[in-house]
C-alpha positions as CSV (number, residue, x, y, z in Angstrom):
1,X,229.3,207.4,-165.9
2,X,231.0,204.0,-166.2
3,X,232.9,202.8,-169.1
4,X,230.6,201.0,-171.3
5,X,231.2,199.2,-175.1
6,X,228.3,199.0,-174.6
7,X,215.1,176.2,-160.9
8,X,214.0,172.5,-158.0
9,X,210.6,174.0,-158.4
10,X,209.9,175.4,-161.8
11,X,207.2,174.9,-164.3
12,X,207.9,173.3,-167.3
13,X,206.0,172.7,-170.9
14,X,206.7,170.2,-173.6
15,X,207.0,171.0,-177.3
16,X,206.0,170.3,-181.0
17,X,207.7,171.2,-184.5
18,X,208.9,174.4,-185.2
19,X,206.3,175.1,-188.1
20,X,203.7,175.2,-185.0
21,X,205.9,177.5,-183.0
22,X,206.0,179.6,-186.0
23,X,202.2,179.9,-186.8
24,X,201.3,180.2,-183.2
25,X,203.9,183.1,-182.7
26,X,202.5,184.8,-185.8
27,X,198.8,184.7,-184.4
28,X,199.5,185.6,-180.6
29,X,202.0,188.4,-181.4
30,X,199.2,189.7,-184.5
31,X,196.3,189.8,-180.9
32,X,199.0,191.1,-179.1
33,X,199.8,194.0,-181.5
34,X,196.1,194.9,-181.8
35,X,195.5,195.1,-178.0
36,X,198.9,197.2,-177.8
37,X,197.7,199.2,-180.4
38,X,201.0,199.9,-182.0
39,X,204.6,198.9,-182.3
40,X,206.8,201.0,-180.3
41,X,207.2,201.1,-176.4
42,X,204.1,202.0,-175.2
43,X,204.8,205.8,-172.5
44,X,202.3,204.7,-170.0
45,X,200.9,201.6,-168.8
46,X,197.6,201.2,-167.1
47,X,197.6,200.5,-163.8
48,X,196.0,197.1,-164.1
49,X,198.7,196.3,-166.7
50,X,201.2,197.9,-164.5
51,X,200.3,195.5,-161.8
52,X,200.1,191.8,-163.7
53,X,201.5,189.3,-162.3
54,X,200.4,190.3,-158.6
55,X,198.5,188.8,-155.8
56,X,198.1,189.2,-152.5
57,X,200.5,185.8,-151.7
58,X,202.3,185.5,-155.4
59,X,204.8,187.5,-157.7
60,X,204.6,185.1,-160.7
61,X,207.7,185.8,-163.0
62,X,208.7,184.2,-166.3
63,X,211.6,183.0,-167.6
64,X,212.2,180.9,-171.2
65,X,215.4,179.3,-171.1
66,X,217.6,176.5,-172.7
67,X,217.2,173.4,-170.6
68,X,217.9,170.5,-173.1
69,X,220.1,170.5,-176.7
70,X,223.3,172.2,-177.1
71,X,222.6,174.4,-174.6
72,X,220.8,172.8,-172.1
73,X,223.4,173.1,-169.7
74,X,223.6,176.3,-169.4
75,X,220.0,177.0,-169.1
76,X,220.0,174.1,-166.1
77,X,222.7,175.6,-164.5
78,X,221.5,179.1,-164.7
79,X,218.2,178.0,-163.4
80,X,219.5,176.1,-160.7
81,X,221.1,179.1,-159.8
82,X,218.5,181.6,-159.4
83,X,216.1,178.9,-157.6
84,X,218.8,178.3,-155.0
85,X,218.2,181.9,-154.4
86,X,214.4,182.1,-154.8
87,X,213.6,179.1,-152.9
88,X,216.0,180.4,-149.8
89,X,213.9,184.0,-150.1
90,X,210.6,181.8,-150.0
91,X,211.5,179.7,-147.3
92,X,212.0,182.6,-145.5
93,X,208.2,183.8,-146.5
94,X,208.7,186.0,-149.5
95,X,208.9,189.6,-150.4
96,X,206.0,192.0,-148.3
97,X,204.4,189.1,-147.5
98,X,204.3,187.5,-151.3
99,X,206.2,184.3,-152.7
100,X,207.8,184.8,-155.7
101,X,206.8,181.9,-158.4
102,X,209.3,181.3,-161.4
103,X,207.0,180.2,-164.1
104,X,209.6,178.5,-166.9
105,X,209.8,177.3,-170.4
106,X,212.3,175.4,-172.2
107,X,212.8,176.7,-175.6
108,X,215.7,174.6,-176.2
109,X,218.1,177.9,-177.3
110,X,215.8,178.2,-180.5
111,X,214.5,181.9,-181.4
112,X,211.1,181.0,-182.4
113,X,210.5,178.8,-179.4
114,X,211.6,181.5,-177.4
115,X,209.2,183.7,-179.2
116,X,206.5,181.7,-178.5
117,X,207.4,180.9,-175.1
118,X,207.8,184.3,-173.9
119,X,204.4,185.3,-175.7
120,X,202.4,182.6,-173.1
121,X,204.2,183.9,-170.5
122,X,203.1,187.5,-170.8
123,X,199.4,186.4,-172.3
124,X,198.5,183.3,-170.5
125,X,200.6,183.1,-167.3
126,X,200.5,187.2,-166.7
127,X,203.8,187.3,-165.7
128,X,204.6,190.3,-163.9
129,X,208.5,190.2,-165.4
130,X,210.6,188.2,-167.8
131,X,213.9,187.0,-165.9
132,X,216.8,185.1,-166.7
133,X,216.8,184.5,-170.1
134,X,219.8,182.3,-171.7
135,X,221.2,183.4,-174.9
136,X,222.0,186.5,-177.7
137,X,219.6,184.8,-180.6
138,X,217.0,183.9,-178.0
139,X,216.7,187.3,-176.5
140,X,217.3,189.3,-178.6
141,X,214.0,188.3,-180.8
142,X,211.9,189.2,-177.9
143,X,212.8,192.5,-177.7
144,X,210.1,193.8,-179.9
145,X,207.4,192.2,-177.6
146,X,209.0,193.4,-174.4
147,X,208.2,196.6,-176.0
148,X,204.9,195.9,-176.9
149,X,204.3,194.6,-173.5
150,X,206.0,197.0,-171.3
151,X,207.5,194.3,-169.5
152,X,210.7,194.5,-167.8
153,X,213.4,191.8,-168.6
154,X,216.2,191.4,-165.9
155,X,219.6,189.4,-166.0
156,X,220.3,187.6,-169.3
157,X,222.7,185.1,-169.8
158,X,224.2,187.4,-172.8
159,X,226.6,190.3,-173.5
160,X,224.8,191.2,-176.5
161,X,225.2,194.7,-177.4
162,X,222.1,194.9,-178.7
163,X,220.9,194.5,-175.0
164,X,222.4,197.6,-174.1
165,X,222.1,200.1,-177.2
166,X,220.2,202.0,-177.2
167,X,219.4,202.0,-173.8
168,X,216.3,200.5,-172.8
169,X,214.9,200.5,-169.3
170,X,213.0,197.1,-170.0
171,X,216.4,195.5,-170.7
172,X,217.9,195.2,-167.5
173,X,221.4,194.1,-167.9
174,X,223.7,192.6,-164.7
175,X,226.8,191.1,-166.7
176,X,229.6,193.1,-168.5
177,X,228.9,192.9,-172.0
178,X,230.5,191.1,-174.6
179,X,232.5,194.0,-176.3
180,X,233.8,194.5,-172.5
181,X,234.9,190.8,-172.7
182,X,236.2,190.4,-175.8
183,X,238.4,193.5,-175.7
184,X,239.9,192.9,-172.3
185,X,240.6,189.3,-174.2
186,X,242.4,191.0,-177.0
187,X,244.6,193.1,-174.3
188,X,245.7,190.4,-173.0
189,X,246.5,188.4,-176.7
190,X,247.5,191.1,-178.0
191,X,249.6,193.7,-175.6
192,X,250.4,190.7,-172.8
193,X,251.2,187.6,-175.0
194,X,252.6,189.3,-177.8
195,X,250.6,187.4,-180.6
196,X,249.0,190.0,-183.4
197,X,247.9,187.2,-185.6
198,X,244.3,186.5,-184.6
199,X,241.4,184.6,-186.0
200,X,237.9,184.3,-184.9
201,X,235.9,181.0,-185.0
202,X,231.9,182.1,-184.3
203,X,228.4,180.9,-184.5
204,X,226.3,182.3,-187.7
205,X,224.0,183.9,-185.6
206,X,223.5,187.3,-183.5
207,X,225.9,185.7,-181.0
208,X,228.5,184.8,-183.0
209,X,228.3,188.2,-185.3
210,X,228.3,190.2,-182.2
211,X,231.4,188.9,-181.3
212,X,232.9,189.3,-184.7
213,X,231.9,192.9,-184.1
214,X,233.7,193.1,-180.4
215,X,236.7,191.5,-181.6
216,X,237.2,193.8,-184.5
217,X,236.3,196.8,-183.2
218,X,239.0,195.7,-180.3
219,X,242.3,194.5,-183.0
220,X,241.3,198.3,-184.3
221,X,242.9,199.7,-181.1
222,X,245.7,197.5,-182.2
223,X,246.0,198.4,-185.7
224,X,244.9,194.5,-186.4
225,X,242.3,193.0,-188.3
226,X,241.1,189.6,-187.9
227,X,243.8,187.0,-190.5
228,X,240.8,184.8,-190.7
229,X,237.6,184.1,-189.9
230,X,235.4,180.6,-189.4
231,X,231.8,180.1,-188.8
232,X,229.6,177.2,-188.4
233,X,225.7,177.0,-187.7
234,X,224.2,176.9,-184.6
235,X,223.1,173.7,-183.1
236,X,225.2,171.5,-185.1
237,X,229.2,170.3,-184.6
238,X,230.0,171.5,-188.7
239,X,232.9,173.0,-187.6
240,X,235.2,171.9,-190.4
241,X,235.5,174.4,-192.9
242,X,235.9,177.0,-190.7
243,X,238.8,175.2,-188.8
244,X,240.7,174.8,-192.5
245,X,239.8,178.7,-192.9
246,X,241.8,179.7,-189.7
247,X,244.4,176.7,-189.5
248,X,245.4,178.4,-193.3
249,X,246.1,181.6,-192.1
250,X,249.1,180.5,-189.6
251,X,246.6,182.4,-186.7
252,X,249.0,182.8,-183.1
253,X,245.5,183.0,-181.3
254,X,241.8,182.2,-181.8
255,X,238.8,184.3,-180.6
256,X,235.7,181.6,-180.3
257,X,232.2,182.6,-180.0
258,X,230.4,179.9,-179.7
259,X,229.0,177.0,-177.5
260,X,230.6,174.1,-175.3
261,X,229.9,171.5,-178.1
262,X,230.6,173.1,-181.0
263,X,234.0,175.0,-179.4
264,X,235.1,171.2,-177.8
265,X,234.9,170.0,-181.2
266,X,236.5,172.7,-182.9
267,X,239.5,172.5,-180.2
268,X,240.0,168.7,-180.8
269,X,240.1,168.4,-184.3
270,X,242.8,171.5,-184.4
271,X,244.6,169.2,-182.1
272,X,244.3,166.2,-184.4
273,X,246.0,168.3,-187.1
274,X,248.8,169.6,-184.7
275,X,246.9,173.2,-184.4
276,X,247.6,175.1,-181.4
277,X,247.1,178.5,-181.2
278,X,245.9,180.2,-178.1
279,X,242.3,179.1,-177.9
280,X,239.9,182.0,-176.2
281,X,236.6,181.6,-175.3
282,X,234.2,184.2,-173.9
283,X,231.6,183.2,-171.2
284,X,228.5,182.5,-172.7
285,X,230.5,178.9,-173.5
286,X,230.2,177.5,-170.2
287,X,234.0,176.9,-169.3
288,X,233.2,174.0,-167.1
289,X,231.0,172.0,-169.3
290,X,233.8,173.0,-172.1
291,X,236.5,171.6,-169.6
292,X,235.1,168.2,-168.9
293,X,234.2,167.9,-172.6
294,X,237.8,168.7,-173.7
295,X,239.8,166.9,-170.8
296,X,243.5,166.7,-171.4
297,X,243.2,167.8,-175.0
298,X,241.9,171.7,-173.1
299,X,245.3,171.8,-171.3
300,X,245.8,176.5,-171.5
301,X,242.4,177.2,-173.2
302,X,241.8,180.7,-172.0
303,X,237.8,181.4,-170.7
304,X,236.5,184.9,-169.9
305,X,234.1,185.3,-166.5
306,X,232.0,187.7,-166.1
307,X,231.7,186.6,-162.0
308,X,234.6,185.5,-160.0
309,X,235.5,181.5,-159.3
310,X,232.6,179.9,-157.8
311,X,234.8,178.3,-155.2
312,X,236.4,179.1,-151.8
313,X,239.7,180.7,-151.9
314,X,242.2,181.9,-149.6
315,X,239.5,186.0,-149.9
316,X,236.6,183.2,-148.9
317,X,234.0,185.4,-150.5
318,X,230.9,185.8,-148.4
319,X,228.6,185.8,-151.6
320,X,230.7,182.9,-152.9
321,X,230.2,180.9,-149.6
322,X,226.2,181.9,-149.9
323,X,225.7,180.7,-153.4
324,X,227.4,177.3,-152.2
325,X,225.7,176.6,-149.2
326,X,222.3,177.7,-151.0
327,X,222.8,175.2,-153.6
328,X,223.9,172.2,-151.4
329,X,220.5,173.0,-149.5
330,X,218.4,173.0,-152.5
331,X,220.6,171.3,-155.2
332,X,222.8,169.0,-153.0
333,X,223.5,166.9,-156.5
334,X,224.8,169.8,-158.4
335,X,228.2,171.5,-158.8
336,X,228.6,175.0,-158.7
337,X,229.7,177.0,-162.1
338,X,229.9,180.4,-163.2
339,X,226.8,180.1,-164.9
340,X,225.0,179.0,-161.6
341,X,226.5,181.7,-159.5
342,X,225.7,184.1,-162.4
343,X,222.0,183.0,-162.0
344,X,222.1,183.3,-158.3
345,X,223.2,186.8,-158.9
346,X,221.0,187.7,-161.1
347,X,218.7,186.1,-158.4
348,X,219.7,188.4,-155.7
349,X,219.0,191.5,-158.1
350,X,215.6,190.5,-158.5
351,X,214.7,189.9,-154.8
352,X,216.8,193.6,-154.2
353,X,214.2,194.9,-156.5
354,X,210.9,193.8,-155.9
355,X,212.0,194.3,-152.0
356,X,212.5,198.0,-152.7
357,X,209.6,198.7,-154.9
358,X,207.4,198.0,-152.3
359,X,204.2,196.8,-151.5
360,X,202.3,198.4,-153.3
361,X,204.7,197.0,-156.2
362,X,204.4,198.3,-160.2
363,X,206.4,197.4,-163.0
364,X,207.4,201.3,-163.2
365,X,208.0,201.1,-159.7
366,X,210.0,197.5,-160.2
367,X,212.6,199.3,-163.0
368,X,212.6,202.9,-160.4
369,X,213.4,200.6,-157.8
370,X,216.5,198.6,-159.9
371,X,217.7,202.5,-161.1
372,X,218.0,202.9,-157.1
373,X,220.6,200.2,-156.5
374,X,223.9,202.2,-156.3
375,X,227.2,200.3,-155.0
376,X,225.5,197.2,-153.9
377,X,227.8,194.8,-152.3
378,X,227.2,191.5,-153.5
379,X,230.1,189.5,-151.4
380,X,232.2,189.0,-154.3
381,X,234.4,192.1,-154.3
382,X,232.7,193.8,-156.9
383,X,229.8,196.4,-156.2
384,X,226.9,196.5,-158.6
385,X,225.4,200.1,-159.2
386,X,222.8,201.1,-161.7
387,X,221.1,204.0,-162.4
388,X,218.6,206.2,-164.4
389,X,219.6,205.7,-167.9
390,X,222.6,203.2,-166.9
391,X,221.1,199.7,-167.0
392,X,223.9,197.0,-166.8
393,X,225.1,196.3,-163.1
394,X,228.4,194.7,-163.3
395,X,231.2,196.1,-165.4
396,X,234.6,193.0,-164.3
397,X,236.0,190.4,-166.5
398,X,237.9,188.0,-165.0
399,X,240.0,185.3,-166.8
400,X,240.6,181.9,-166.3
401,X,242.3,178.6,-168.0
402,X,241.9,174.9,-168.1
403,X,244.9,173.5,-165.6
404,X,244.6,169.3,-165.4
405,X,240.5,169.4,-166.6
406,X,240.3,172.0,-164.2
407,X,239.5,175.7,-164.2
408,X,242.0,178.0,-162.1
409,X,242.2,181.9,-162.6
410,X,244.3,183.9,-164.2
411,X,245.8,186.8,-162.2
C-alpha cells in the first residue's frame, strides 16, 4: 500500500447574484434528495442511471471550474489543459466509436456557484462524470451530491484531505495531496535549511485550514509548532493583519496557503517592510502566474509541484514533449504551466478509463476500470497506479523557485 497523509471547445454559462445561486441550489438539491430518496451513497445504481451521459456518438462529461476572478487562471489553464488532450483523442474519432464532450461552467472559485453548477450538470446536462474541478472550498461542497448522485468525480485541482478520507470511490484523486506537499515542504525548511521558526499565512477557508492542518501535523515530527499564524479572506488582497501577525513573531520561514493574488501581495508588502523569510508556497498557487506577478521582488520563493517542469530538459520527457506539442496544436497562444500539464494529465486518466471500461461503458464499470490502472507510465518518470480502495494516482512532490521571474527546479 503506498504512503498516504492522506478547454478551445467548451460550453460556457453566464451568471447572476449569489442570493439566486443560493435559492436555486436549495430547490434542485431538495428534487434531487427526493428522487435519491436519501442522503448517503446510494449501493446500487440503476442501469439507466448507471448509463447517463451516453450515446451512441457522445460521452458528455462535466466540469465546474474557475475561469474568471482570483482564480480564473487556474481554471483557464487547467482547462486548456485537459482540452489539448480531449480534442487530440477526438480528432482521432473518440473512445469505441464515441466523442467525448466537456460540458463546463464557470463558477468563478465560489462554493455556492459551484453548487449550483455541478447540480445542472448532473440534472439538466446528464453528465455521465464530473471532471476536473479547480479548488478545496469548491469541491469539497459537492461531495454530498456526488453521493447523492453516484457520480464519479476524477482529477481535482486540490490536495484536500478531505478528498481522500475516508476513501471514496466517487472521488478519484490523481495529484499527491496536500499533507504530502506540505510535509515534504517542512523537510526541507526544517531538516535541509536549518530554520525551526515557521509561520503560516492561509486563506480562511477549507483550503487554507487544510493546510494549517498539514503543516502542523508536519512541525510535530519536528517537535515545532507554528510561531505564528495569518489569515485573510478569500477573494480579497486583506492581507495586512496577518502579515503584522507573522512579521511579529521573527518567523525564519513562511508556509502560504493561498492564491496567486493574495500570496503576490502578501510577498511584496513583507518586502516593503524589509521581511524576508523563506517564502513557501504549495501548488494550488499557480507558481507561474505568482512569478510574473511578483517579478524581481519573487527572487528564492520556494513553489511545491505536484507534476514535473512543463518544459524540455536535458531527460526530454516524452509526456512533457506530448503536452507541448498538443497545446501548440490546439492552444498555439498559450504557455505551458504546471496547472496545464496537470489538466492534460488528468486528461489522459480519463481517456485511460473510459477506453478500458469498454463499450458497453457504466459508471461502475468507469471507477472498476480506473481501480485497474496499475504502474501506468505517463512519460514523465513517474508511474501512476490505483487500485481497489486506493484512489489517488500520483504520490511525487517536486520543488521549484523563482530564478530572474523564472521558475527552475530544485534538485
Amino acid at each position: 500500500m503506498k504512503h498516504r497523509e492522506k478547454i478551445k471547445r467548451a460550453d460556457n454559462l453566464g451568471f447572476h447574484r449569489s442570493s439566486v445561486y443560493a435559492l436555486a441550489c436549495g430547490v434542485v438539491l431538495a428534487v434531487l434528495f427526493f428522487f435519491s430518496g436519501c442522503g448517503t451513497p446510494p449501493t446500487e445504481l440503476s442501469p439507466a442511471a448507471d448509463r447517463t451521459g451516453i450515446t451512441d456518438t457522445q460521452i458528455r462529461i462535466g466540469s465546474s471550474l474557475a475561469l474568471g476572478g482570483h482564480a480564473g487562471y487556474l481554471g483557464t489553464q487547467m482547462l486548456q489543459g485537459a482540452m489539448s488532450y480531449i480534442n487530440h483523442i477526438n480528432d482521432r474519432g473518440g473512445i469505441h466509436g464515441r466523442k467525448i464532450r466537456l460540458i463546463v461552467r464557470d463558477d468563478g472559485y465560489d462554493p455556492t456557484r459551484c453548487l449550483y453548477n455541478t447540480q445542472q450538470l448532473i440534472l439538466e446536462e446528464k453528465v455521465f462524470c464530473l471532471f476536473s474541478y479547480v479548488g478545496t472550498p469548491t469541491t469539497v461542497r459537492i461531495i454530498p451530491l456526488v453521493n447523492e448522485a453516484g457520480i464519479p468525480l476524477l482529477g481535482m485541482f486540490t490536495g484536500a484531505h478531505r478528498l481522500r478520507e475516508p476513501v471514496n470511490p466517487l472521488l478519484i484523486n490523481v495529484r499527491a495531496s496536500y499533507y504530502q506537499e506540505i510535509r515534504a515542504a517542512v523537510d526541507l525548511i526544517v531538516r535541509q535549511k536549518g530554520l525551526d521558526r515557521v509561520a503560516v499565512f492561509y486563506q480562511y477557508d477549507e483550503y487554507g485550514f487544510d493546510g494549517l492542518r498539514g503543516t502542523e501535523i508536519a512541525l510535530k515530527h519536528y517537535d515545532r509548532k507554528p510561531v505564528a499564524k495569518g489569515t485573510y479572506v478569500r477573494g480579497t488582497l486583506d492581507v495586512g493583519r496577518g502579515l503584522e501577525n507573522i512579521i511579529h513573531s521573527d518567523a525564519q520561514a513562511v508556509v502560504m496557503i493561498g492564491t496567486y493574488d493574495a500570496c503576490a501581495e502578501f510577498i511584496r508588502l513583507a518586502k516593503e517592510r524589509n521581511f524576508s523569510p523563506l517564502f513557501y508556497n504549495v501548488s494550488f498557487v499557480g507558481a507561474s502566474e505568482l512569478a510574473r506577478r511578483l517579478g524581481r521582488i519573487g527572487e528564492g520563493v520556494v513553489v511545491s509541484q505536484v507534476v514535473p517542469p512543463p518544459v524540455l530538459g536535458d531527460d526530454n520527457l516524452p509526456g512533457i514533449r506530448d503536452y507541448i506539442r498538443h497545446l501548440n496544436t490546439y492552444y498555439p497562444d498559450a504557455a505551458p504551466s504546471f496547472v496545464g500539464l496537470e489538466g492534460y494529465i488528468n486528461a489522459r486518466i480519463l481517456a485511460e478509463a473510459l477506453e478500458r471500461a469498454g463499450r458497453q461503458i457504466t459508471r461502475q464499470g468507469f471507477i472498476a476500470a480506473i481501480e485497474s490502472i496499475s504502474d501506468f507510465d505517463l512519460g514523465i518518470a513517474n508511474s501512476l497506479s490505483f487500485g481497489k480502495g486506493d484512489y489517488q494516482g500520483l504520490e511525487q512532490v517536486y520543488f521549484t523557485k523563482i530564478n530572474n521571474s523564472r521558475l527552475v527546479s530544485i534538485k
